[in-house]
GUVO-899620 format. One record per residue (C-alpha): x, y, z; residue number from 1. Coordinates in steps of 0.05 Angstrom, whole numbers, plus 5000, padded with zeros to 4 digits. Last residue first. Example, Ala and Ser with C-alpha at 12.3 -4.5 7.8 and 13.67 -1.06 7.14 Angstrom:
% residues 2
xx, yy, zz, palum
5273, 4979, 5143, 2;
5246, 4910, 5156, 1;
END
This chain:
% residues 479
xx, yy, zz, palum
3943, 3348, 5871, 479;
3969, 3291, 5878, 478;
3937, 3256, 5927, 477;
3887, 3249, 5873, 476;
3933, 3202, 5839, 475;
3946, 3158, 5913, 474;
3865, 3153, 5909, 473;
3848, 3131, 5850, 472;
3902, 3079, 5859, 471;
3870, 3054, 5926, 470;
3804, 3049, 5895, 469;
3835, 3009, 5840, 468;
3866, 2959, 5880, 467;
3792, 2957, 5926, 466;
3761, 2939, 5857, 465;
3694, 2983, 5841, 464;
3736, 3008, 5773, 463;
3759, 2937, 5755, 462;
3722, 2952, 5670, 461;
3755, 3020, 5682, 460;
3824, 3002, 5692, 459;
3845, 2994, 5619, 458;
3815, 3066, 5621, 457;
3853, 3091, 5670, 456;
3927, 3069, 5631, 455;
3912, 3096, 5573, 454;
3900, 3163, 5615, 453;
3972, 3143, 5643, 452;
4002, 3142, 5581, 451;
3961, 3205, 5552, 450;
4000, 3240, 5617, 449;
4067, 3215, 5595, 448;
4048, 3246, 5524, 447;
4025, 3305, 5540, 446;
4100, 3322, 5581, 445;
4114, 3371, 5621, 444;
4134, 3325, 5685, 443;
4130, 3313, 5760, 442;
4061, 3298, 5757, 441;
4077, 3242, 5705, 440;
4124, 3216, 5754, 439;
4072, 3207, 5800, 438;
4034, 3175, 5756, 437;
4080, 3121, 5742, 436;
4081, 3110, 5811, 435;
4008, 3096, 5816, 434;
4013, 3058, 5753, 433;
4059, 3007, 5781, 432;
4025, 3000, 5840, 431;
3949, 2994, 5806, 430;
3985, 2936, 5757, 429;
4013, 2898, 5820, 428;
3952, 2901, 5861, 427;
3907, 2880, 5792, 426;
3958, 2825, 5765, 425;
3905, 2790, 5714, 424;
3948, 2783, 5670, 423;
3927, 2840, 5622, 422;
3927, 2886, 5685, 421;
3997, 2863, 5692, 420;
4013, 2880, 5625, 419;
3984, 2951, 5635, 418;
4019, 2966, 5696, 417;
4092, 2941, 5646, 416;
4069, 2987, 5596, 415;
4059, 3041, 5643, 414;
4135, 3024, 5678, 413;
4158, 3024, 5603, 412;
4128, 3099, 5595, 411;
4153, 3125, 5656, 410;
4219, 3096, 5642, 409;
4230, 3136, 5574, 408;
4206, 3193, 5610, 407;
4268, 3187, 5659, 406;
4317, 3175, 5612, 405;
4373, 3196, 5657, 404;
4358, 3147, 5703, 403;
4392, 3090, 5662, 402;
4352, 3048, 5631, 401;
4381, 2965, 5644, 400;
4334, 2945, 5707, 399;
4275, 2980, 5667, 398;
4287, 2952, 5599, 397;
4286, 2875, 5624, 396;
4218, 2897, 5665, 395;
4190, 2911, 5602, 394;
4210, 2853, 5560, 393;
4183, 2804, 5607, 392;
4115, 2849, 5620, 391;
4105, 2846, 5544, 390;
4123, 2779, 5537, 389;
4067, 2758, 5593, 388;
4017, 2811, 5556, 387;
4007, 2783, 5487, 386;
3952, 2835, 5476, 385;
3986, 2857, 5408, 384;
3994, 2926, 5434, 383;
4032, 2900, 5496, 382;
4073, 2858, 5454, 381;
4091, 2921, 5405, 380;
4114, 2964, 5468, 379;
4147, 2901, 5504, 378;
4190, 2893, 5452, 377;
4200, 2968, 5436, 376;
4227, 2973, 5506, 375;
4275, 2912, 5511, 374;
4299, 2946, 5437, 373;
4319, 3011, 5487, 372;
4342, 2977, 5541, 371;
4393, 2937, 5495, 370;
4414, 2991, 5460, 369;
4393, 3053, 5419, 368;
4419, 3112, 5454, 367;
4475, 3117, 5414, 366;
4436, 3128, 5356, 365;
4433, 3206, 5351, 364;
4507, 3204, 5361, 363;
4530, 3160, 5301, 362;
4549, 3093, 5313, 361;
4613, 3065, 5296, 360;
4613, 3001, 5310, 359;
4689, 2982, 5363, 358;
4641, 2948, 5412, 357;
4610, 2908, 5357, 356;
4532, 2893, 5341, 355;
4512, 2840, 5301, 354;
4466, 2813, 5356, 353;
4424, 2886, 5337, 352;
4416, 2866, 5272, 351;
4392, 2801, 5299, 350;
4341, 2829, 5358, 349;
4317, 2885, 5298, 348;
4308, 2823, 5238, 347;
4265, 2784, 5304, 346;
4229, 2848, 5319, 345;
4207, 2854, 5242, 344;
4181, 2779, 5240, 343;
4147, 2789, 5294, 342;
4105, 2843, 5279, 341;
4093, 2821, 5207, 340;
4064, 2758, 5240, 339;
4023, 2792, 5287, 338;
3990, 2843, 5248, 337;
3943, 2877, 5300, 336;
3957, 2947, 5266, 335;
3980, 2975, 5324, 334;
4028, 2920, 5325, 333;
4055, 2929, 5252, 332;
4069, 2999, 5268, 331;
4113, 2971, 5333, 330;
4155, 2930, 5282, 329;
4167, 2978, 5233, 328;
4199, 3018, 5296, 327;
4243, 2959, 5311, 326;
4269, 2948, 5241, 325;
4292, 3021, 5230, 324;
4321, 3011, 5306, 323;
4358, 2953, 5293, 322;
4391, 2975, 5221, 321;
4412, 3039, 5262, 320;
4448, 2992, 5313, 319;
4468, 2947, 5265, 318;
4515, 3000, 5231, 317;
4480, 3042, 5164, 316;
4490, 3028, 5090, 315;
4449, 2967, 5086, 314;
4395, 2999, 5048, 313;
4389, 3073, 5073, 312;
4333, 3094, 5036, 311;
4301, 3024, 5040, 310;
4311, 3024, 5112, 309;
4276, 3094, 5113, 308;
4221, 3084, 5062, 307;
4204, 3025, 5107, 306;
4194, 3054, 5167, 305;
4153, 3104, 5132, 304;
4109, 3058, 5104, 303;
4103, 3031, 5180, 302;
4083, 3085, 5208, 301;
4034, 3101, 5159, 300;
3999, 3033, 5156, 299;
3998, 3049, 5232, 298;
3971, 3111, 5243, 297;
3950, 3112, 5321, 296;
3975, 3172, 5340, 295;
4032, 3150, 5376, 294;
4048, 3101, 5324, 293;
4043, 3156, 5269, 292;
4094, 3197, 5315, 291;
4145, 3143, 5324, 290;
4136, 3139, 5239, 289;
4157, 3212, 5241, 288;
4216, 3201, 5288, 287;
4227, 3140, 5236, 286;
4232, 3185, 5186, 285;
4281, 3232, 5217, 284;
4327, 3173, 5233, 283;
4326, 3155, 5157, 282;
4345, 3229, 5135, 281;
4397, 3222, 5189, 280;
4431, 3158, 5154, 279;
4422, 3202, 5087, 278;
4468, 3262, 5102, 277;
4476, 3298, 5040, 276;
4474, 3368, 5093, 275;
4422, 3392, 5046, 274;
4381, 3331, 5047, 273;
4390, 3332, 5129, 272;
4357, 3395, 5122, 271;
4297, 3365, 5082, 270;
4281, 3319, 5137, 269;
4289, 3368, 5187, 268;
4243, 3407, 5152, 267;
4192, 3353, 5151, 266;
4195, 3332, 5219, 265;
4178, 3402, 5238, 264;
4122, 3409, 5209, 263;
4091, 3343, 5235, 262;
4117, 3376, 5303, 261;
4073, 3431, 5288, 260;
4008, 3380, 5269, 259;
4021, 3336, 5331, 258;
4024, 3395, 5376, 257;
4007, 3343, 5445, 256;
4068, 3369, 5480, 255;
4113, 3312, 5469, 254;
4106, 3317, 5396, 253;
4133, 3390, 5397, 252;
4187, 3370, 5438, 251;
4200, 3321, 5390, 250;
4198, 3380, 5331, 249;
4236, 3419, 5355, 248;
4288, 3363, 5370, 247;
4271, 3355, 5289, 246;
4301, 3424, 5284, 245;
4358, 3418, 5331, 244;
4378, 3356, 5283, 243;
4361, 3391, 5219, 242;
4409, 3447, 5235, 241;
4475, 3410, 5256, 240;
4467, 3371, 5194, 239;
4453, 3442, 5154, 238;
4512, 3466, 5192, 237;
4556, 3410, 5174, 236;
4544, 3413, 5102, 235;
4559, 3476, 5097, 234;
4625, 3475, 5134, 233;
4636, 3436, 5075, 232;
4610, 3464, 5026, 231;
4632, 3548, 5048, 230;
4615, 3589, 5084, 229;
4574, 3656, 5096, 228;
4511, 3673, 5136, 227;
4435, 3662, 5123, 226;
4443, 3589, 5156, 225;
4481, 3627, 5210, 224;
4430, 3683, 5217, 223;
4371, 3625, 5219, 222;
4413, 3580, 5271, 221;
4422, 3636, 5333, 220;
4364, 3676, 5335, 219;
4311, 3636, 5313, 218;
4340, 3570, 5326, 217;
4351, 3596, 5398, 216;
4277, 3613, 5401, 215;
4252, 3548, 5386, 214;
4303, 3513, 5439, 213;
4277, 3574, 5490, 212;
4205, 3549, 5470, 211;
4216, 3473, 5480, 210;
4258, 3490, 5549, 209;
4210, 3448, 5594, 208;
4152, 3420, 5552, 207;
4189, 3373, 5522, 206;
4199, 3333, 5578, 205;
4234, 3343, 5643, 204;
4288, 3275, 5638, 203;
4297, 3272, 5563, 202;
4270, 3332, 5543, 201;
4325, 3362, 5594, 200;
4380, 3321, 5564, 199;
4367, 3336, 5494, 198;
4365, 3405, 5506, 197;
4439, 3406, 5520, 196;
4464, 3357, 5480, 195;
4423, 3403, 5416, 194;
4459, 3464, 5454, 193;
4530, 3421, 5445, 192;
4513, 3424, 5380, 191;
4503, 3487, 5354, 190;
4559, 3512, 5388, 189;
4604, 3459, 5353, 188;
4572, 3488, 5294, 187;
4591, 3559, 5315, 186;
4655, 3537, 5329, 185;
4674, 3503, 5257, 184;
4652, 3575, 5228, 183;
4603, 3611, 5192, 182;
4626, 3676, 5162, 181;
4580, 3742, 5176, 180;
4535, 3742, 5106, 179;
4474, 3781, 5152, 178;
4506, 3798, 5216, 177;
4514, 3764, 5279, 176;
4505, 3797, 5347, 175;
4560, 3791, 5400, 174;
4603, 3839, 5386, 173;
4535, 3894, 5385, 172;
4507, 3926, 5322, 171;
4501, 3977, 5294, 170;
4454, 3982, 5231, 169;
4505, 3993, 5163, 168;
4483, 4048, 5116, 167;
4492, 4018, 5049, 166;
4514, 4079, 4993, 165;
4456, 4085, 4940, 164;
4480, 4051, 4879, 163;
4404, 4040, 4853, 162;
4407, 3972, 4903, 161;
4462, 3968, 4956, 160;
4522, 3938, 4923, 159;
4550, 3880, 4976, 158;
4617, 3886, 4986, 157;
4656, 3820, 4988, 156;
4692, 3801, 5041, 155;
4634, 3750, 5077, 154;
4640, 3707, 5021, 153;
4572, 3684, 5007, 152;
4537, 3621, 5013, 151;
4551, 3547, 5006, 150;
4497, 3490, 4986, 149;
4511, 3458, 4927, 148;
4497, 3400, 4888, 147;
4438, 3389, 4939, 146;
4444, 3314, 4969, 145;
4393, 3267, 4925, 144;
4322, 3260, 4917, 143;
4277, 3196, 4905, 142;
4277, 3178, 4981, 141;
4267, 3242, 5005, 140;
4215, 3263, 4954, 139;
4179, 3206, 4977, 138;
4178, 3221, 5054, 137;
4162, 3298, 5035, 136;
4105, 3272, 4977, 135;
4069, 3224, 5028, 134;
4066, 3245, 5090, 133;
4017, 3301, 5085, 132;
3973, 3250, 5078, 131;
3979, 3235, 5151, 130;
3959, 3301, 5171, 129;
3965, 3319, 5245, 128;
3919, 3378, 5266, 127;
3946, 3445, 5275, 126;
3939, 3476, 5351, 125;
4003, 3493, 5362, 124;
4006, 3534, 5308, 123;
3946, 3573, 5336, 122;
3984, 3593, 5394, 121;
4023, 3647, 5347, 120;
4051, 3687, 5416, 119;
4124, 3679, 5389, 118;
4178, 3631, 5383, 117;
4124, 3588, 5337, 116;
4119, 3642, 5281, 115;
4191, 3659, 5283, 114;
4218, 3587, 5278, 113;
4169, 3561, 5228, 112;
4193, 3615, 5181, 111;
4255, 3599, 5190, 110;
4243, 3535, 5163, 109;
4207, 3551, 5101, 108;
4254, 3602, 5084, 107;
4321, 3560, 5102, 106;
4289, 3503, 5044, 105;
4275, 3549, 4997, 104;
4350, 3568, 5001, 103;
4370, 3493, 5008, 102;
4326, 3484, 4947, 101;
4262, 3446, 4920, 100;
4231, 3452, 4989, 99;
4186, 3390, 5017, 98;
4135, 3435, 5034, 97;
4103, 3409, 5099, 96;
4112, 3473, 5133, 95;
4063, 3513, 5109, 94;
3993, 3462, 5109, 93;
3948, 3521, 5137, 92;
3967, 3565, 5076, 91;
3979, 3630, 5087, 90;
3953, 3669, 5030, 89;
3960, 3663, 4942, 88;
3913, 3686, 4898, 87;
3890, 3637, 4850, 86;
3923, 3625, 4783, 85;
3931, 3552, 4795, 84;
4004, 3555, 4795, 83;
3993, 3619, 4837, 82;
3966, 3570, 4901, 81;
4016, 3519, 4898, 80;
4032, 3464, 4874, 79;
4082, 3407, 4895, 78;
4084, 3343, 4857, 77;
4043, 3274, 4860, 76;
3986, 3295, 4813, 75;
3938, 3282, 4864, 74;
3971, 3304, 4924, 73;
3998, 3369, 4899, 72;
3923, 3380, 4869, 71;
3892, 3367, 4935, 70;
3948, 3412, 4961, 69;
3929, 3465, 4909, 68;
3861, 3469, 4932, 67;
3873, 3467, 5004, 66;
3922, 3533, 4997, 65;
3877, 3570, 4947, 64;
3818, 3558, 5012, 63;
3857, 3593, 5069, 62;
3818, 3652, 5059, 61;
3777, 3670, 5014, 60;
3758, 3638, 4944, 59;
3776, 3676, 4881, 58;
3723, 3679, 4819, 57;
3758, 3671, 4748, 56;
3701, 3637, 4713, 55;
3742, 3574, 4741, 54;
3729, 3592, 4810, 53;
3653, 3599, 4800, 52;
3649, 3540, 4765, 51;
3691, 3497, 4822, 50;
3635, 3529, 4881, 49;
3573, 3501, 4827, 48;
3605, 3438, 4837, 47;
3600, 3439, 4911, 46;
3642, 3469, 4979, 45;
3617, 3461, 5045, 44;
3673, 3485, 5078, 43;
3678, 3462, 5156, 42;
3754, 3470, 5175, 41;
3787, 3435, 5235, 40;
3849, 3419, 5191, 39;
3834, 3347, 5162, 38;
3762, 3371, 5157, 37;
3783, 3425, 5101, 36;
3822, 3366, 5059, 35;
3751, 3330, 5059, 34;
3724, 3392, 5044, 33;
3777, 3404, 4991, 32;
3766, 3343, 4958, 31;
3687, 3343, 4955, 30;
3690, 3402, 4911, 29;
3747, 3373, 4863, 28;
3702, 3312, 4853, 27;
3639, 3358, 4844, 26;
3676, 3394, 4792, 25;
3692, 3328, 4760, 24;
3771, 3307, 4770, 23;
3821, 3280, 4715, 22;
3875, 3308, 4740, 21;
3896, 3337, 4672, 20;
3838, 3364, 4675, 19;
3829, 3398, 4736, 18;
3904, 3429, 4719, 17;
3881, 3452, 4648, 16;
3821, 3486, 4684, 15;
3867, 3517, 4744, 14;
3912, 3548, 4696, 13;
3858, 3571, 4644, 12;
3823, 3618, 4701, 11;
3770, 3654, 4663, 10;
3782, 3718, 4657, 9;
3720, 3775, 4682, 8;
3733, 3770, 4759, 7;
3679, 3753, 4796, 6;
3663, 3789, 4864, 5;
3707, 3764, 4919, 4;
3676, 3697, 4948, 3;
3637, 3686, 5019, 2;
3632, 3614, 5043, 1;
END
């Protein structure tokens, strides 16, 4: 790596820091590369690197960043690159700040917005870090709603700096203006376009309208949370914000951009802070712990699961309580733990028992029901190789999901294939995956394809099968 000539004062900030730590300039070396690898990057960095740096040298590029997260992860709060007296640049982990403030908070997140609504294709391509779990989730559970988060009042006159007269830029009716007053519409706007992209995810995958959703934050959500009102209406717009945020972020997650939608998750995490909504805090988590699964994490996913049901407590309908449990349950299964699995789908199938017509469930858990937990059953019993439960509990959530959820099916008909293979089923599993491929086809969606990739290569040990010959080739059929 190439290094700015040395500077001649010695950088005290980052010395008092390595020692407080308690890290050897070697141990601080091999830190960053390690943090470097999370992200794609090959460093090389050694003791003689760390002397340099404290003789007042500055490294390039994205290094500052990686040093002060492996300081921010050590020390267990959030540093950055000028609290180590190193020059500060774009750090390839922006985005999983946990902000101190709402204001900090509408930075960071815009931020996100502009650089992924335009041609930025590297952001897409930022690897998933699962330590970068660890201070947002626990700064969520530890923190509390902002004392305060209205702005403005759109009649006052802003004094232009020096007392030069402000020359107002024209604009049309329809545009909104820096301090313009938020209203009870505009959040009603706001969601009704979450409904709206909700459904097509839902039934297209994220892939269909994930940049128009990204853009409409940009140019829609960023001047409002810049605009003017008041706590309440406050509240609601930061609520209305972190859940079209952390749809960002699930159609992010659907398209294979596990380190964006990471991102994401985060910021939607720390809106919901803002908007002192904790119940939605928890659902955020346990999008992130969905993730984890996904990716394989499971002593994540299920730490997170469990920061959100101990965030919430029991302050939350059954529904909610269910679906905290439920996810646990499938990180358990990834993991192989059996027991733990169990035992957490058993406390989801009761919570879930406890259930009343008249509950109040909030909107982002309606969907959580019967066909839903049937899934997650047969999700965690796949995992766990106990196939015959896994194809029970499968079929039960495809006679009860509605078509709507169309992805949502396509991945319960591939756990089902899969069961059957585990059975021993080989006509029935190659059917069932057949069609799921299809579907797949018919989608924008990583994920559904990754399903039926899985799939293949539970095939591969039957690959000279006449079932599987016939599968291979109804998929090539397709084009």
């Amino acid at each position: 790596m190439t290094e700015r000539p040395a500077q001649r004062t010695p950088n005290r900030q980052l010395a008092a820091l390595i020692a407080e730590a308690g890290f050897s300039n070697a141990g601080l070396a091999r830190r960053v590369d390690q943090l470097g690898l999370e992200h794609g990057l090959d460093l090389r960095y050694d003791k003689t690197s760390v002397t340099r740096w404290l003789r007042g040298q500055q490294p390039r590029g994205t290094t500052p960043a990686l040093i002060a997260e492996v300081f921010t992860r050590r020390l267990g709060r959030r540093l950055t690159a000028q609290d180590l007296g190193l020059d500060a640049c774009a750090p390839v982990y922006a985005g999983l700040e946990f902000a101190a403030t709402p204001e900090e908070a509408i930075d960071i997140v815009s931020g996100l917005w502009r650089k992924d609504s335009g041609s930025h294709a590297e952001l897409r391509k930022i690897a998933f870090t699962p330590a970068g779990l660890v201070v947002p989730s626990r700064d969520w559970l530890i923190g509390r709603a902002d004392d305060r988060v209205g702005r403005g009042d759109p009649a006052a006159t802003r004094v232009p700096p020096q007392g030069r007269p402000a020359v107002p830029r024209q604009r049309s009716q329809t545009e909104r203006g820096p301090g313009q007053k938020v209203t009870s519409g505009d959040i009603a706007a706001l969601r009704s376009v979450g409904e709206l992209f909700r459904a097509l995810d839902n039934a297209y995958g994220g892939g269909h309208a994930r940049q128009a959703l990204v853009r409409y934050l940009e140019h829609e959500a960023e001047p409002m949370l810049r605009g003017a009102y008041g706590e309440q209406v406050g509240r609601r717009l930061f609520a209305a914000a972190a859940d079209l945020t952390r749809l960002a972020g699930w159609t992010s997650y659907d398209i294979g951009a596990h380190g964006l939608a990471q991102r994401y998750f985060v910021q939607a995490l720390r809106l919901a802070q803002a908007a002192g909504d904790r119940a939605y805090g928890a659902y955020v988590l346990i999008t992130m712990s969905r993730q984890a699964v996904y990716l394989g994490h499971g002593r994540e996913a299920v730490q997170l699961a469990r920061v959100a049901q101990q965030g919430v407590g029991s302050a939350v309908p059954p529904a909610v309580q269910s679906l905290l449990h439920a996810v646990e349950a499938r990180g358990h299964a990834v993991l192989g733990e059996v027991r733990a699995s169990t035992a957490a789908l058993v406390r989801a199938e009761r919570a879930l028992e406890a259930a009343r017509p008249g509950d109040e469930v909030p909107y982002w858990a309606r969907f959580f029901d019967e066909a839903q937990l049937a899934d997650e059953f047969g999700h965690s019993h796949r995992d766990l190789q106990q196939y015959r439960a896994a194809a029970q509990h499968a079929e039960r959530s495809l006679q009860l999901r509605a078509p709507a959820f169309a992805r949502s099916r396509l991945f319960c008909r591939v756990v089902l294939a899969s069961a059957r293979l585990g059975l021993g089923e080989l006509d029935q599993a190659c059917q069932l995956g057949a069609e799921a491929a299809g579907q797949a086809a018919e989608m924008r969606s990583v994920r559904a394809v990754e399903y039926v990739r899985d799939f293949e290569r539970r095939l591969e040990p039957y690959r000279d099968a006449a079932p599987v010959r016939g599968y291979r080739d109804k998929v090539a059929a397709l084009g």
